[in-house]
N, C-alpha and C positions, 0 to 999 in steps of 0.2 A: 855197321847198321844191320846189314844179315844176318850174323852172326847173331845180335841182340834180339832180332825176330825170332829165329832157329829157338834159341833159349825159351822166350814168352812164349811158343807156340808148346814147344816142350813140356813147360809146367802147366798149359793150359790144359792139354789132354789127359795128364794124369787126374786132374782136379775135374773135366768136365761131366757131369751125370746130372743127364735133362730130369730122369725121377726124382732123383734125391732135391734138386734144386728148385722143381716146382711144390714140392712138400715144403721147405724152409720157407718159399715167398708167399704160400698159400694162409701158416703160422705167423708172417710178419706181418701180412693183412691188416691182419686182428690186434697185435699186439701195438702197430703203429699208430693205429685208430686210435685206442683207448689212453696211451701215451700223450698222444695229440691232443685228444679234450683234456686230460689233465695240465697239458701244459698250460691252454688258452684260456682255461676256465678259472688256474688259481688265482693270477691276478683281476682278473673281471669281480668275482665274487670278493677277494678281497677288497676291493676298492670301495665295492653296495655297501659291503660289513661298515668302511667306515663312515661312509658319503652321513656327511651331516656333521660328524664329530671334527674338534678341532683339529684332528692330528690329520683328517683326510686331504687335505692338500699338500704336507710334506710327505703321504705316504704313498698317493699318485706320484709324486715326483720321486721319490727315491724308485720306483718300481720305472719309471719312463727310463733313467737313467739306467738301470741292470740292464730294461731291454735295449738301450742304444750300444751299449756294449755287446749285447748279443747279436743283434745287427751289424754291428762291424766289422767281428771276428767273423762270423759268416761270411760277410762277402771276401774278406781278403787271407781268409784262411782256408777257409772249405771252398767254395765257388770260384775263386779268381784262379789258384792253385790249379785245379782241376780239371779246367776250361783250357789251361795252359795245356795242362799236360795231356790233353785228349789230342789237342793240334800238333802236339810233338812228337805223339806216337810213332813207331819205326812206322806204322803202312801209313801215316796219313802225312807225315814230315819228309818222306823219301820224294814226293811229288808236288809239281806244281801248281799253283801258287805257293802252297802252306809251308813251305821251306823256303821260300824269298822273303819274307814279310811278317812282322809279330801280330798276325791276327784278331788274337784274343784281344790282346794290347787297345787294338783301335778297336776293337767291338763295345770294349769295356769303356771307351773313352767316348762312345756313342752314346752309350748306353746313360750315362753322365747327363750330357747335353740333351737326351731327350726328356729326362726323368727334371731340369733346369726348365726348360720347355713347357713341359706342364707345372710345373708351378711356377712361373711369369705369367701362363695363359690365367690359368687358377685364381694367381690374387691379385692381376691386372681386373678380372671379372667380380670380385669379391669388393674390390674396394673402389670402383664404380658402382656397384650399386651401395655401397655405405655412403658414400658423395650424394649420392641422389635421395637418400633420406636423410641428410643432414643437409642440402640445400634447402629443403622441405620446411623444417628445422628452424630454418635459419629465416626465412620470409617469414614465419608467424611470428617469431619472437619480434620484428622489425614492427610488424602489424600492431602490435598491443602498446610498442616505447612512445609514449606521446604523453604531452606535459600534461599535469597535473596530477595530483593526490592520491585520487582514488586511482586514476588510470594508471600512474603510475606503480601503484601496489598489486591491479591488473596485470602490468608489464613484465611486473618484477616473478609473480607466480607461473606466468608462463616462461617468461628465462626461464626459472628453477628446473621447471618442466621439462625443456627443452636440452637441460646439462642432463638431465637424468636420463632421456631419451638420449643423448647423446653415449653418454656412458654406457644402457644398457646395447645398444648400436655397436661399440667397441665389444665389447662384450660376444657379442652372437657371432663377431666378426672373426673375433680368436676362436671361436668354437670352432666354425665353418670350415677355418683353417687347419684346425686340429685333424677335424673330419676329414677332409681332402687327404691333411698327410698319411693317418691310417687305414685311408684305403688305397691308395696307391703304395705306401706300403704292403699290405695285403696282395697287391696283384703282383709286387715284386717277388714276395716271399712265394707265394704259390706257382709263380712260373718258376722257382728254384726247385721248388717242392715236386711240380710235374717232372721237373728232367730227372731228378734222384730215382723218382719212381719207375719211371721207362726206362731207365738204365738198368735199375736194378731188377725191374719184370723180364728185360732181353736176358741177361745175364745164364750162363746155362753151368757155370761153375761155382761150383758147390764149399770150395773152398774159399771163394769172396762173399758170396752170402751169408754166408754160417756167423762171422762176426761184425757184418752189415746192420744185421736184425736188432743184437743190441746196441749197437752202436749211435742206430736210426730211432732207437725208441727216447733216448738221454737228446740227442739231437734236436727231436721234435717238443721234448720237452721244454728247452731253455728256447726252442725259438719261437715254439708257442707263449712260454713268459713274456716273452718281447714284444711278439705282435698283441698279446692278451694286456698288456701295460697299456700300448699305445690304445687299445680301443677304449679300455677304462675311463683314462682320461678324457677321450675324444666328446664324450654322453651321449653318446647315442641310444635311443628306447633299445626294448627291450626285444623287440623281434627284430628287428637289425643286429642287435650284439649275438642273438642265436646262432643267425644266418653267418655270420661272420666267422664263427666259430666253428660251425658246421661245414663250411666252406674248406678251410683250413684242415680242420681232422680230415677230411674223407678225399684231398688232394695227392696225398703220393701215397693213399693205397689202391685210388684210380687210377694214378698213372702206374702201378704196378702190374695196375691188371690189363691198360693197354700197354704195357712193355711186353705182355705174356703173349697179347693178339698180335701183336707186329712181330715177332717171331714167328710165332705157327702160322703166318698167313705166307711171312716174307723169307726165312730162315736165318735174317739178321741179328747175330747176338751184338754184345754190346762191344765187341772186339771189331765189328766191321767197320772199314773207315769211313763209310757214308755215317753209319750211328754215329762215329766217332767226331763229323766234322759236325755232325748236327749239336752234339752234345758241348761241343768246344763253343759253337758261336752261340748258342741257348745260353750256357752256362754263362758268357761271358757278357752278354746284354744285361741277363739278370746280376751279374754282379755290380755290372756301375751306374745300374740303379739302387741298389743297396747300398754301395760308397755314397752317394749323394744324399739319401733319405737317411744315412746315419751319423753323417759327418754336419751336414745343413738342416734338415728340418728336427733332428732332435739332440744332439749334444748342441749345435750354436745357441740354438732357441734356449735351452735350458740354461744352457752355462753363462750367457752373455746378453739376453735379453730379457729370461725372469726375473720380476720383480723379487717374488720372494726367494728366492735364492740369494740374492745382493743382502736382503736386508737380516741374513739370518749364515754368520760365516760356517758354525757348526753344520749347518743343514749343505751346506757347498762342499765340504769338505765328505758329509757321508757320501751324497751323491757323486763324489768323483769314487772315493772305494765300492759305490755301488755298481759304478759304470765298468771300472779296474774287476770285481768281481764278475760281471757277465762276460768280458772279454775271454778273462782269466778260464773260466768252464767253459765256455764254447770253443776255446783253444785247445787247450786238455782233449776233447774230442778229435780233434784232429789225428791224434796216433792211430784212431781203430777206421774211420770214418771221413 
């Protein structure tokens, strides 16, 4: 275990130049920004392009499906990984606790049950108030059933009424849910977003940055796809889908830039094992809430409770290659990133 420190401390110094390295993260700034609106923006715009035409609901769906794959490889490729290996580090593994106990392991299995947590609070409150406008519902249709002809024809137009309010009631209710999961998505992915960024703002070596930058620019693209899917579908107006967007872009070049202040304030690069324990249990919350928002609220939902997914096997089949493809490239990232 010395011996491997001696090593990492070794290569660290030859590679460490606080100039050189704040030039690179000052250049990623910019470059991850612009990466970022592209990523969130193609699916949004594509979806308006089609909203209206027939094809736009198998091509929300096919696009939900890339990003739940993108979402997945993320948390258990890049984030889960990560988190591991922040906590295993020689300076932060050598001491106690973090060498008795898989840390990460239960953080991530927290991280689960809180992200579970909110969505039972979510659509326990969602579907109380759908009850409550379908009791509503339900006493006027009773009001009008009463014998005879005409009242009867009465009766029968409010039923109708009453299915249709009901229906469109289902309806606002899938939405709301929709809503719910890509923003809490959203706040998964950008607390992923912030630690990449403070990590990589602490960072004073020049030779992990240098292939970070493009690394982090393809990164942000596909997981901007994903989160940019999920909002598409969600319908949210249009200055909400901005905010959403702009949220996202301008996440881990702020935390870049407070990675830069917590160094010049604290002298902590991202090799200290305080960053390192922080970065381990960060990383690792925000991962098993990614496991859960990409295994439960968007491959079950799609796969095994969309209507049109069942009624069309073609369209089940692209969406599993489309899901099989986001995986696939946000994997492939993995080597640099």
């Amino acid at each position: 275990m010395a011996a491997a420190c001696l090593i990492d401390a070794t290569r660290s110094t030859t590679c460490r130049d606080t100039q050189a390295a704040t030039h690179l993260k000052l250049i990623s700034i910019l470059i991850i920004f612009f990466t970022s609106i592209i990523g969130i923006s193609f699916p949004v715009l594509l979806a308006r392009y089609f909203q209206g035409k027939p094809v736009y609901d198998r091509a929300t769906l096919i696009i939900k499906c890339f990003a739940a794959g993108v979402i997945l490889s993320t948390s258990l490729v890049h984030v889960l990984p990560d988190a591991f290996g922040a906590l295993s580090d020689c300076h932060v593994a050598s001491k106690h606790p973090w060498k008795d106990f898989p840390f990460a392991g239960l953080i991530a299995l927290i991280g689960v049950l809180l992200a579970l947590l909110v969505d039972l609070t979510a659509s326990a409150h969602v579907e109380q108030h759908g009850k409550g406008h379908g009791d509503g519902d339900g006493d006027g249709d009773g009001e009008y059933s009463v014998v005879g002809t005409q009242e009867e024809m009465v009766g029968k137009r409010v039923s109708d009424m009453s299915v249709k309010v009901e229906i469109m009631g289902e309806v606002d209710l899938v939405k709301v849910k929709q809503r719910l999961v890509s923003q809490v998505l959203e706040i998964g992915i950008i607390f992923h977003s912030v630690i990449i960024g403070v990590t990589m703002g602490m960072s004073q070596n020049k030779c992990t940055i240098r292939p970070l930058v493009a690394a982090l620019a393809f990164h942000q693209i596909f997981e901007g796809m994903g989160l940019g899917g999920c909002i598409a579908q969600a319908g949210f107006s249009f200055g909400t889908v901005a905010y959403m967007c702009f949220m996202f872009a301008v996440t881990t070049p702020m935390g870049i830039v407070l990675g830069m202040i917590i160094f010049s304030m604290t002298g902590y690069d991202d090799s200290n094992p305080n960053a390192l324990i922080m970065e381990g249990l960060l990383g690792s919350l925000s991962s098993g809430v990614l496991v859960y928002m990409g295994l439960v609220d968007l491959i079950a939902v799609d796969f095994f409770h969309n209507k049109l997914m069942s009624s069309a096997p073609w369209l089940k089949k692209s969406s599993f290659i489309a899901l099989a493809l986001g995986s696939t490239a946000m994997s492939i990232l993995a080597l640099w990133a």
